[in-house]
N, C-alpha and C positions, 0 to 999 in steps of 0.2 A: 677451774671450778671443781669442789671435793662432791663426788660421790657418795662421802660417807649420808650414812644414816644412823644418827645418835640421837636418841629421843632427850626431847626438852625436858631436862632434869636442873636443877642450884647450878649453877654455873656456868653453865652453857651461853655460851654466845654466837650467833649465827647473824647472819644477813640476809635480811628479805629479798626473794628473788619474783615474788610472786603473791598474789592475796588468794589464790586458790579460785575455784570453779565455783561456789558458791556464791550466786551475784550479792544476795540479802546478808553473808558475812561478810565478803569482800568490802560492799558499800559503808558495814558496820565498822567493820579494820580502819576503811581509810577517815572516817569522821573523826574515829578516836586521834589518827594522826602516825599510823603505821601505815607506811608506802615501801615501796622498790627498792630496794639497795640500804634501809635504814638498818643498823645492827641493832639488833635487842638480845638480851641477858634476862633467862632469868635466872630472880634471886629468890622466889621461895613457891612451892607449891603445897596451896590448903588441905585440911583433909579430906581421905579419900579422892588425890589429883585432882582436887576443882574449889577455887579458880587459881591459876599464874600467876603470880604479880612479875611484874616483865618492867625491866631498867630499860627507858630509852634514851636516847641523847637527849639532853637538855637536863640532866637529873630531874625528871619525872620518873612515876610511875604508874605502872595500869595493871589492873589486873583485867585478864582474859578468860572467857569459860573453854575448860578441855578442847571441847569441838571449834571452837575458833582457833583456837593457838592450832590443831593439829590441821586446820585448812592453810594454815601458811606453807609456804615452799621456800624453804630456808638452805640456803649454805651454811655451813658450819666453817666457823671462824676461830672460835679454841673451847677450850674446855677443860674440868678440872684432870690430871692425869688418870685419875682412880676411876673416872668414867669410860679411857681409851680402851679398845680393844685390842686384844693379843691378836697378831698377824703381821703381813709384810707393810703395812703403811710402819713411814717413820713420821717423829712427830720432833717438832723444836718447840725446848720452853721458851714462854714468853716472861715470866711473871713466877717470881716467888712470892707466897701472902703472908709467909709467918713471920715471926720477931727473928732477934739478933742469932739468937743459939738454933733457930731453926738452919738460919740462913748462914750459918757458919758451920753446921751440918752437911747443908746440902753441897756447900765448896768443897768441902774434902772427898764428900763422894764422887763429884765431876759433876755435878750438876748445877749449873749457873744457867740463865737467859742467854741465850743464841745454842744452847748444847741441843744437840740435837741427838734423839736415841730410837728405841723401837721396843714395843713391850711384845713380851716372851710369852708371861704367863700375867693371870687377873689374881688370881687366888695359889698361892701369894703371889705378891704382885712384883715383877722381876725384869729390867728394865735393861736391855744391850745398849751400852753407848756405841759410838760410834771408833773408838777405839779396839771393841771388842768385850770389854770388862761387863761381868752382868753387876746389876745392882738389885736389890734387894731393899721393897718400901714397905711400911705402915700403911693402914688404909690412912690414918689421917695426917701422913708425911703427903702423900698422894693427892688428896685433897687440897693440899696447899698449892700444889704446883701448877701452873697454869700455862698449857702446850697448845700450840696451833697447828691443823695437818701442813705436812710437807710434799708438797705436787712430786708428783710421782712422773716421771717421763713417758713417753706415750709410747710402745713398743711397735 
């Protein structure tokens, strides 16, 4: 299970571990039909952070108020790259989103689904593969790319 903590921002997809400590959201969560172990994405948040709209299986969608979605107790499952934090976690793509010339872009850079890398720096945003080579993204090269944590061995 990841540790990380990545606050629910577009992209993000996480797995419910948990409906939180509040019985009267929790009881609200599970009516709507968000339980244990479901993964939800979300894909847009209103202004001013309220409300979610939150993809779940079954292509549905729901929207959630702030203080519900943050009583969830979520694993994080992937996310877009532009949200990873620079440090020792490494992360593998899963998913490229853009078109042909993105994605024949990101081949030459060494960046395909199963590569796995580690970010450097956010700003700019500056990616070590796993061969050593650093790479150098766009925020909305970044944005396209879509990485899952990579379990870290337990020392």
């Amino acid at each position: 299970m990841s540790n990380l903590r990545v606050p629910l921002q577009p992209g993000v997809t996480c797995r419910v571990l948990a409906l939180g400590g509040d019985s009267r959201i929790a009881e609200r969560l599970a009516q709507m039909g968000i339980l244990p172990g479901m993964e939800i994405t979300v894909t847009r948040i209103g202004p001013l952070g309220n409300p979610l709209e939150l993809s779940v299986p079954g292509g549905q969608a729901l929207a959630l108020r702030a203080e519900e979605a943050e009583a969830l107790d979520c694993e994080l499952v992937s996310l877009p790259l532009r949200l990873a934090p620079a440090g020792d976690q490494r992360w593998r793509i899963v998913s490229l989103r853009g078109g042909g010339r993105f994605r024949a872009r990101m081949q030459t850079l060494g960046l395909t689904p199963g590569t796995t890398l580690q970010v450097v720096t956010t700003r700019p945003l500056q990616v070590r593969l796993a061969d050593g080579r650093l790479v150098r993204l766009g925020a909305g090269e970044a944005a396209q790319i879509i990485v899952e944590p990579v379990p870290q061995p337990h020392d």
